[in-house]
N, C-alpha and C positions, 0 to 999 in steps of 0.2 A: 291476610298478610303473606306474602312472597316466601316461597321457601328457600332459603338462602343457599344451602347446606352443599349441593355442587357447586356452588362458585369459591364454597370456603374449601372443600374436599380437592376442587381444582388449581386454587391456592399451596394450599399444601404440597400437593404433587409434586407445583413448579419448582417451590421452596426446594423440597426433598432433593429433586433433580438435579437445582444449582449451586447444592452444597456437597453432594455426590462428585458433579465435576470439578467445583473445587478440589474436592480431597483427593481426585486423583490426577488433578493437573500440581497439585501440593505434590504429591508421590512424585510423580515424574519430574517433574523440576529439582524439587530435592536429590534423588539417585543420579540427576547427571550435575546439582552445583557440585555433588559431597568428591566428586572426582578431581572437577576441575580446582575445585578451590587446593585440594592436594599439592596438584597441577603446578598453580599459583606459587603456592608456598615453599617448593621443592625448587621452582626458580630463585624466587626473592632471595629465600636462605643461602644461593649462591653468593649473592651481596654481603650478607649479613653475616653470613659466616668466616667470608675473607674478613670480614671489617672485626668480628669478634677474636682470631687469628692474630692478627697485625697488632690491635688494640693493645694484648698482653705483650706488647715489644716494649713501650713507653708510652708515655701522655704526647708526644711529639708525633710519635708514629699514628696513634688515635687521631688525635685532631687531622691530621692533612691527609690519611688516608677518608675520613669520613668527608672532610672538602672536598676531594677528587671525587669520588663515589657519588657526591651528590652532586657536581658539578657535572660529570659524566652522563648523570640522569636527566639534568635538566637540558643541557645542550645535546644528547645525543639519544640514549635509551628511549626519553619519554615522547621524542619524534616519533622513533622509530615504531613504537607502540602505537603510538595516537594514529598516523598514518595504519597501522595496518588493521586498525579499529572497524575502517570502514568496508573491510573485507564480511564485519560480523551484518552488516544491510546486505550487501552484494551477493557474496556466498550463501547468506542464512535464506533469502531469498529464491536466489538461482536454486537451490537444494528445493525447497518447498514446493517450487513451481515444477520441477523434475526438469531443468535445464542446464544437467551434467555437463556436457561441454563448456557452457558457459563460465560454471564453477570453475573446474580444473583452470580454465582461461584469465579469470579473476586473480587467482591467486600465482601463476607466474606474471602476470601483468605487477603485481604487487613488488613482488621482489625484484624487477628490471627497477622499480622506479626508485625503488630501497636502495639501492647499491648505489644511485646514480646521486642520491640526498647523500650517501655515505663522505663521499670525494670531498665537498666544502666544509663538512663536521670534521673531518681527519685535518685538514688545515688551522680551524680552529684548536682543536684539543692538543697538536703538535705547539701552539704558541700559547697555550691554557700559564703558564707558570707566570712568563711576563706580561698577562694580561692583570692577573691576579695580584702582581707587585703595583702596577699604574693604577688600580681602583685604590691601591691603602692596605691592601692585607701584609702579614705578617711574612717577612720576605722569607725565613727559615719553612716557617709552614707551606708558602707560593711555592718554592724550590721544589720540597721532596710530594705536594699534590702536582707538578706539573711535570714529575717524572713518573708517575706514577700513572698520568693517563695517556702518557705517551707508549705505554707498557700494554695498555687498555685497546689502543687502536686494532688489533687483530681482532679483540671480541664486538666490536660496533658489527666487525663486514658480516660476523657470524650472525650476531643479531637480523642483519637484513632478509637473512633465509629461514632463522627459526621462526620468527614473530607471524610470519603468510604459514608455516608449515604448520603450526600451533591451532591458526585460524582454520586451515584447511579440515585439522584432523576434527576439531571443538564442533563445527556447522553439520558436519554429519554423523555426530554422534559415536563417533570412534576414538572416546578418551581413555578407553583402558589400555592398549599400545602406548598414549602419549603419558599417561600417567606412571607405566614402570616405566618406560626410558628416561624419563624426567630425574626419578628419581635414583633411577642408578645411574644417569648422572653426576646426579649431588652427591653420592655415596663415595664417589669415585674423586669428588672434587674436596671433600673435604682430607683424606691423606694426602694429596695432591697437593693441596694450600698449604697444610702445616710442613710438609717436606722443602718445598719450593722458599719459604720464609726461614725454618730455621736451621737447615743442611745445607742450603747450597751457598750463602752468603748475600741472595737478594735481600733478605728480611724485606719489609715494605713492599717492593717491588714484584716480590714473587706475588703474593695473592693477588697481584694484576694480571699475571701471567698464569697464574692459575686460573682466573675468572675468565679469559680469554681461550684456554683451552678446554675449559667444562661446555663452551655455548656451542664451541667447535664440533666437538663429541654428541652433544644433543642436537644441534643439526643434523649435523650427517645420518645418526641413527634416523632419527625421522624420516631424511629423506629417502634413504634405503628402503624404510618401513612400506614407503609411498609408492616403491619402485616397484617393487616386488611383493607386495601383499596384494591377494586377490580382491581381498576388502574395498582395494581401491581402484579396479577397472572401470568403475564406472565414469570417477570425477577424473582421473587420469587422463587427461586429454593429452596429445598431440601438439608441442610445441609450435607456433606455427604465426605468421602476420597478423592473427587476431588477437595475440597477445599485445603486437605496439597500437593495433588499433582501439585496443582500450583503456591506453594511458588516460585520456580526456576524461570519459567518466567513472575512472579511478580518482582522480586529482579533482575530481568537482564535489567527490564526497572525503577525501584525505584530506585534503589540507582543513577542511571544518572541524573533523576529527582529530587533527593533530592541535588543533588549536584549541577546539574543548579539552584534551586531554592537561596539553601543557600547562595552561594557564591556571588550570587546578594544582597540577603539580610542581611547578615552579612557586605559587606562594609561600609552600612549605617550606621548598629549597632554600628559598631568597632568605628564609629567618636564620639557617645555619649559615650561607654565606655572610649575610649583616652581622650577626654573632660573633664574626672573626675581627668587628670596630667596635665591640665593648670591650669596658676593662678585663684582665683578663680574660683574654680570648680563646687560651687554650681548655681553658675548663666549660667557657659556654659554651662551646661548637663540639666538644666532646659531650656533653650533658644533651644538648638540643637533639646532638647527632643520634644519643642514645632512644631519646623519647620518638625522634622520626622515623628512625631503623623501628623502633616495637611498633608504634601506630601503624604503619607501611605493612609491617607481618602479618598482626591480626586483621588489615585490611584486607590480605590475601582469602580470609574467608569471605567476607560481602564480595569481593571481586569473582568469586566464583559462584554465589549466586546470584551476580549480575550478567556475568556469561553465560549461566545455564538460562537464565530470565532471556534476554538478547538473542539467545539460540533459538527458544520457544517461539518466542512473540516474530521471529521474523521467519521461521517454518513455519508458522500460523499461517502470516500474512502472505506468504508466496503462495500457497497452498489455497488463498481466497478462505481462510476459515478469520474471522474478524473478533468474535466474540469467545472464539478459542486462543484468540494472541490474549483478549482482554483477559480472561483465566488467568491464564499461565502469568501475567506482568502483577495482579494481583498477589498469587501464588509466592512470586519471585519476592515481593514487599514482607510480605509476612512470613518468611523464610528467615528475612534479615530482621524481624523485630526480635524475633526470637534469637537469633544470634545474637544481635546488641546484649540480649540480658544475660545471659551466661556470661559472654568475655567479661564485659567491663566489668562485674563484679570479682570475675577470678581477678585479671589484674590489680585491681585496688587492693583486694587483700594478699597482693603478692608485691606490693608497691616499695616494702625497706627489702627486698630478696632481686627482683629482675634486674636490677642495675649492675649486679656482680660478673653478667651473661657477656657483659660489654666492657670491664673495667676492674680492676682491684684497687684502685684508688676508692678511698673510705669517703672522701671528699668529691666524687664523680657518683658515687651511690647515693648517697645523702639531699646532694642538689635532686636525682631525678628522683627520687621517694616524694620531695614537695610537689615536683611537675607531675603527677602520677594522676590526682586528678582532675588535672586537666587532658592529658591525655586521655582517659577514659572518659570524657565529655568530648573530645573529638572524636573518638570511637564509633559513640551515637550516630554523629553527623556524618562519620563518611561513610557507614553502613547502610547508611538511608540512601545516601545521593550516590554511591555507589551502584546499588539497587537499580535505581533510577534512570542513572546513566547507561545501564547495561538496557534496560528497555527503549531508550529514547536510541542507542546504536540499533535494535532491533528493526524500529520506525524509519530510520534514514533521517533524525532531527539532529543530527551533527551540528547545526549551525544556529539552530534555537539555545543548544546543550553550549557551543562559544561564547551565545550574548551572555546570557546566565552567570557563569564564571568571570567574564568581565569584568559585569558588572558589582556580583556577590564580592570578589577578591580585590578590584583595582581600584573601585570605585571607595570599598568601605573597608576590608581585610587587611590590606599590604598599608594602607595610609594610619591603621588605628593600629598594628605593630610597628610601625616605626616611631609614631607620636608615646606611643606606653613604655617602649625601650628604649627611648632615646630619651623624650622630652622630660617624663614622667619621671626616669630613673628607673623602672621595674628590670631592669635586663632583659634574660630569656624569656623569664615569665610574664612579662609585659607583652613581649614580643606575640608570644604563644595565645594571650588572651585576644589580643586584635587579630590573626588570623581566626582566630576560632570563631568573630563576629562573623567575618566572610561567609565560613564556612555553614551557620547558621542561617545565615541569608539566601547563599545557595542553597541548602535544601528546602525553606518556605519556598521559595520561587520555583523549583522543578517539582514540588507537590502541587502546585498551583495549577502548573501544566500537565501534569497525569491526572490531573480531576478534570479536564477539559476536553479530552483525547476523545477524538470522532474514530472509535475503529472502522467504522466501514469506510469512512472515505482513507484511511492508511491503508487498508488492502484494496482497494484501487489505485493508491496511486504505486502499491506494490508491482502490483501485475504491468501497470504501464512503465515503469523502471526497468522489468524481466523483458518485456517482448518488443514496448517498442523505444528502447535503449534513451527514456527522457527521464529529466530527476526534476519531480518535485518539488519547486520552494515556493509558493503559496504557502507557508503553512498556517496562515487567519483560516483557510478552510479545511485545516485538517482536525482544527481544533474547535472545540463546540465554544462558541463566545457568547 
């Protein structure tokens, strides 16, 4: 009989080996989400804070600042985001491959195009108040949301510089700069907001004008950081014509990017905007608004171990290492299970306590204690697809990540929240249940796709992105069928 015993000893090894790099492609991912997700939430809280601020004004002041806020998100922020998404293929790549120039060049290419989206969004948001009278909203609430993001327009142009500058500093690994300016920013924005609201006579208004001068302050530091830190000779390029020469395939991977982003993100919006045509509307869009601002926050953590995931796997793949992207996307998932079980249980049992963060109304606490869990069932879901999506931006599958959402959200999510809050009679919570089918949907469908994933042909079609400036959409052969 055959002696078996090197092939089981050899066995083992391998085992040993691939659980080894796990654990330190786990390490590594983890020490750079635990920054970013910081990062993350030292932004958002800019949101959240002005909206917890204002909220303690009245129920009037709540409601139409969280309409603007989300309105602002959906029409202008989560553009702005989504487009500079595609900076995390581009950069994460150009860095891996060691084509510094290139990098530095990606991301002023970024911000020319940013500024240039800015111009038709400021038209819009300037007529945001009467557009929101003509769909049927509440013309007192229309009024003081559509002065309010008229107040907001300063902070979009900021956003066009921080959001590339964010991306610039995350791709090479240089989050502890972005991480204390981030949040001495916010440090700075919150006396700021409460001064601006209840000393100077804006009330409402000010925490727009505070939100606009917090993104102003963290630009600028950033960009100073960039200017003059040694840190960044390298990716520091030389302003120059190959920045407009890269509009084309900047916008071949943005606008997929902007579209997988929004489309996720707007379902949730659409529920607090439709919330403003149930019966009382100032108490659903207050309550919705509350449970969206908290899901949104502790989203802030999976969104930073989707960045650090998205960083990995696309320095992996620039770098020709394939089965080192495939680590690290693993690594990134199982970061986020573990997160899922911690939050959502803190919240639940923090579920008659969080709603006081946004409201002293007894009757604004009470409705979001019942939404509580469901809310921590969305938690789940966007932890995962969070996760996900930060790997699939790593890949350059922007437009895979669009059908996805599409479909999860427009086809099944936005159609089963308006039939359960509308049809049904459930209100918000109706509302809240049919998005959360989407949302369920979307993550089966993008596990479906990371169980399929051919890394080596993604670090080939890496390297031919880097050198000879073509983008990939095959993607039947990037994915094993």
């Amino acid at each position: 009989m055959a002696d078996l015993s090197p092939l089981l000893e050899w066995t083992e090894e391998r085992r040993e080996t691939t659980r080894d790099a796990f654990l330190s492609k786990t390490k590594t991912v983890g020490f750079l989400a635990a920054p970013l997700a910081a990062i993350n939430l030292s932004q958002f809280l800019i949101h959240t804070g002005s909206l917890m601020i204002v909220g303690h004004l009245d129920e009037l002041s709540l409601s139409s600042t969280a309409i603007a806020v989300s309105l602002a998100a959906v029409t202008g922020f989560s553009v702005i985001i989504g487009m500079s998404n595609a900076l995390e293929t581009l950069c994460g790549q150009a860095y891996g491959a060691g084509q510094y120039k290139k990098f530095g060049n990606h991301v002023y290419t970024a911000i020319v195009c940013l500024l240039v989206v800015c111009l038709p969004l400021t038209i819009l948001w300037i007529n945001m108040g009467k557009l929101l009278v003509l769909v049927g909203q509440d013309p007192l609430i229309s009024r003081e949301a559509g002065k309010f993001m008229i107040w907001l327009i300063p902070g979009l142009f900021a956003y066009a510089f921080l959001q590339p500058l964010m991306r610039y500093f995350q791709m090479q690994v240089l989050v502890i700069p972005m991480l204390v300016i981030s949040w001495i920013t916010f440090c700075l924005h919150i006396p700021l907001c409460w001064v601006l609201v209840y000393k100077t006579g804006l009330h409402n208004l000010g925490g727009a004008l505070a939100m606009s001068i917090s993104y102003w302050v963290n630009a600028i530091f950033l960009g100073l950081y960039m200017k003059f830190s040694p840190n960044c000779d390298r990716t520091r390029s030389a302003i120059s014509m190959e920045v407009f020469k890269g509009i084309g395939v900047f916008l071949r991977l943005a606008i997929p990017s902007a579209v997988m982003t929004c489309l996720s993100w707007w379902s949730f919006e659409m529920i607090i905007l439709l919330s403003g045509l149930l019966p009382n509307p100032e108490l659903e869009s207050s309550v919705l608004s509350v449970c969206f601002n908290t899901l949104t926050t502790v989203f802030t953590l999976a969104c930073g171990i989707g960045s650090a995931g998205s960083t990995r796997v696309s320095n992996e793949l620039g770098a020709g290492k394939p089965q080192a992207a495939r680590i690290a996307a693993g690594a990134a998932i199982f970061l986020a299970v573990v997160e899922i079980i911690i939050v959502s249980m803190v919240l639940f049992a923090l579920r008659h306590v969080f709603g006081y963060a946004f409201s002293s109304e007894k009757e604004v606490v009470d409705y979001v204690a019942v939404m509580a869990p469901l809310v921590c069932m969305s938690i789940i879901f966007d932890a995962v697809q969070g996760v996900i999506s930060g790997v699939i931006r790593g890949c350059g599958w922007q437009r895979v990540g669009a059908y996805i959402n599409l479909g999860a959200f427009y086809l099944v999510g936005n159609p089963a929240a308006i039939a359960l809050g509308f049809w049904a009679n459930l209100g918000g919570r109706g509302m809240w249940i049919g998005i959360l089918t989407g949302a369920f949907i979307q993550v089966f469908l993008l596990s479906i796709v990371m169980s399929r994933v051919n890394w080596n042909k993604q670090a080939e079609a890496a390297r031919e992105r880097i050198f000879d400036g073509k983008e990939e959409n095959k993607y039947d052969e990037q994915i094993v069928v």
